[in-house]
C-alpha positions in Angstrom: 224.0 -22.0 -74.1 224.0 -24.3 -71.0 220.9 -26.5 -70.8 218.4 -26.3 -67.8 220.6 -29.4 -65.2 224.0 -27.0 -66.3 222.7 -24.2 -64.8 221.1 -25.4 -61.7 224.9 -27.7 -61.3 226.4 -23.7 -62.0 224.0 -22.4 -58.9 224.6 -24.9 -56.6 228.7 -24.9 -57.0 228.2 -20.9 -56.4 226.4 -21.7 -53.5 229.1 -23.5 -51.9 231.7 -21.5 -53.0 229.7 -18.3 -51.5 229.0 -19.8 -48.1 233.0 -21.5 -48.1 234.3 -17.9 -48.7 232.2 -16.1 -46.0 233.9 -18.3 -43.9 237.3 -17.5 -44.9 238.5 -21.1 -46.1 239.9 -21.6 -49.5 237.5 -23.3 -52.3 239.4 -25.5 -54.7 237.5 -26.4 -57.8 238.3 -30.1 -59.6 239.2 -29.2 -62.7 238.3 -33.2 -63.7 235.5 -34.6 -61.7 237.1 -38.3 -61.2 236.1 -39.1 -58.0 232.6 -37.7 -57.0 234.3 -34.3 -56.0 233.1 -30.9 -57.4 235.0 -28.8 -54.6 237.6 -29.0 -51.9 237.1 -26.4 -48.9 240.3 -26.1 -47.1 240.7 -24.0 -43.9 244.2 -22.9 -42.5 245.9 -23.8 -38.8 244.3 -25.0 -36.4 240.5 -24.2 -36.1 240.3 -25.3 -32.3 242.8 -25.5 -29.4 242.0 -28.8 -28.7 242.4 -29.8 -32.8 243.6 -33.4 -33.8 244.0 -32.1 -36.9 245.4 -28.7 -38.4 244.3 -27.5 -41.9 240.9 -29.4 -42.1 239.6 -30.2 -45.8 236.6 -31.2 -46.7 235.6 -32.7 -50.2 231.8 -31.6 -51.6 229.7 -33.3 -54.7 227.3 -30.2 -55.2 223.8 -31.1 -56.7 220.6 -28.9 -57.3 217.3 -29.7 -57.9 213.4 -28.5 -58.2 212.7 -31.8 -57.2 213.2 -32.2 -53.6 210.3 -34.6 -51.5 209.5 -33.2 -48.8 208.7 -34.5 -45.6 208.2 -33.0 -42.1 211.8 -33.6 -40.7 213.6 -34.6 -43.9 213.8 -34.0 -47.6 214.5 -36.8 -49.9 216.3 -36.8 -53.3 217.3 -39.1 -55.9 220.8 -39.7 -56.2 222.5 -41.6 -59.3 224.2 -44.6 -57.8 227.3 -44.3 -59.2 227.8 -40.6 -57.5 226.5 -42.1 -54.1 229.1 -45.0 -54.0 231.3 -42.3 -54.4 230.3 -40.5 -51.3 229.6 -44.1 -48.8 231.6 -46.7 -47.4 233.0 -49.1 -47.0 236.2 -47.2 -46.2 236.3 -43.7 -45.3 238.2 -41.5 -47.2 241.2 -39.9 -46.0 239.7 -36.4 -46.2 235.9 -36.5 -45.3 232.8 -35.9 -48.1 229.4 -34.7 -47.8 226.8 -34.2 -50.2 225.3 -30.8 -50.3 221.9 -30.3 -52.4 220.5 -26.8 -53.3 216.4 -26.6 -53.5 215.3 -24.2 -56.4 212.2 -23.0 -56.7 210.0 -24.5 -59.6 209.9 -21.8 -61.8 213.4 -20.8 -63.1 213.3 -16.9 -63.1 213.0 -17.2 -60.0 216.1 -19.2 -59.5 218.2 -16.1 -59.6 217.4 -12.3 -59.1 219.6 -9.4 -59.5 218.9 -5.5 -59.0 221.7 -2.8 -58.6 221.5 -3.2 -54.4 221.1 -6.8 -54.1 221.6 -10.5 -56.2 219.2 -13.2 -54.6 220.1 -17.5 -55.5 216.5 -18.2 -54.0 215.5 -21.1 -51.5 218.3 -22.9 -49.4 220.9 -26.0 -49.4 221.5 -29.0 -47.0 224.2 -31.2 -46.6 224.9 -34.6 -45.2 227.4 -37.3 -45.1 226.7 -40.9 -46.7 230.1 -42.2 -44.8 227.6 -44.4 -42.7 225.7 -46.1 -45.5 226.1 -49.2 -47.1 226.8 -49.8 -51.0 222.9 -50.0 -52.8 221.9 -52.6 -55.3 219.7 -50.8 -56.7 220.4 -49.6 -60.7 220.2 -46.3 -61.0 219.2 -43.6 -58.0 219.0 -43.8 -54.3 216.4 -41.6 -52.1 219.6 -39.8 -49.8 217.6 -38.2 -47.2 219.0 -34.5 -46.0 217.8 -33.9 -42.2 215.7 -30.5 -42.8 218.1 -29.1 -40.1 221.0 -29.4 -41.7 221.4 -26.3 -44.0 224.6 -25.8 -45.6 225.2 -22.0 -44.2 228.4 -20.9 -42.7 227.1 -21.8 -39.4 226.9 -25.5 -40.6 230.2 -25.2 -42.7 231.6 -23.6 -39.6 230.8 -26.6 -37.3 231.6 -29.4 -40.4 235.3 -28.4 -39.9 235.6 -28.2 -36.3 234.3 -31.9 -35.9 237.1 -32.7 -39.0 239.6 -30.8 -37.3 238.4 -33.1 -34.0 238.7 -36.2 -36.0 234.8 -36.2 -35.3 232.3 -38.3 -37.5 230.2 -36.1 -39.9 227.2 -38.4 -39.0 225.0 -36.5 -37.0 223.0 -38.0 -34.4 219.5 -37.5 -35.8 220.8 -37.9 -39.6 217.7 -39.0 -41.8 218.6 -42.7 -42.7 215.8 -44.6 -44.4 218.5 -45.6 -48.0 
């Protein structure tokens, strides 16, 4: 049986695989997790007319947590370093990465419902991009801060390959800094 942080890492890679293939892009799971990557989302042609780039990728590390701190415009949450050097600078990577954390509720029946009409994953997921921030010293976590508007839904997926397919920064103005 998997253990309690197994299961909520198994909801929040369903999560983005779900909202990926609502959108019609191809999901690519690492079968080795070498580099901070838990999925690739690929979409086909060009996504634009105006595109820099045809066949935009994106590469997620997909976390989950009951933990989240919540604050009025952002949520904060704690990040092992060794995963978030995988996601910042000092280089950007040659296909782009963002970070994408699914909330849970507290109590864990409630993580997941099914019933014959309908199969619920409850609360919500946010993304952002570390390709801004500088390498920590701290020893173990960083506080990442996710902008509260920035839900990963296929909205938000939608836009995150047009700007790749622009050669647009996944920085958004307004991005909750504060590492």
């Amino acid at each position: 049986m998997l253990d309690t942080n197994a299961v909520q890492e198994q909801l929040s890679l369903a999560h983005v695989r779900a909202v990926g293939a609502i959108c019609r892009f191809s999901i690519e799971p690492r079968a080795v997790d070498l580099d901070g990557v838990d999925l690739s989302i690929h979409a086909k042609g060009f996504l634009v007319p105006d595109a820099e780039l045809q066949s935009p990728q994106l590469d997620v590390q997909a976390k989950a947590t009951v933990n989240l701190v919540e604050e009025k415009e952002r949520l904060g949450f704690d990040l092992k370093v060794e995963n978030y050097h995988r996601l910042c600078g000092p280089a950007p990577y040659a296909v782009p990465r963002v970070l994408v954390v699914l909330a849970l509720p507290r109590e864990e029946p409630r993580w997941l419902t099914w019933r014959p009409d309908q199969m619920v994953l409850r609360r919500t997921a946010w993304w952002v991009s570390l390709e801004d921030r500088p390498p920590t010293t701290n020893e173990h976590s960083v506080r990442v801060w996710l902008p509260r508007g920035q839900h990963f839904s296929p909205a938000a997926l939608h836009e995150i390959m047009r700007r790749i397919s622009l050669g647009e920064s996944l920085v958004l103005e307004g991005s909750a800094r504060g590492q």
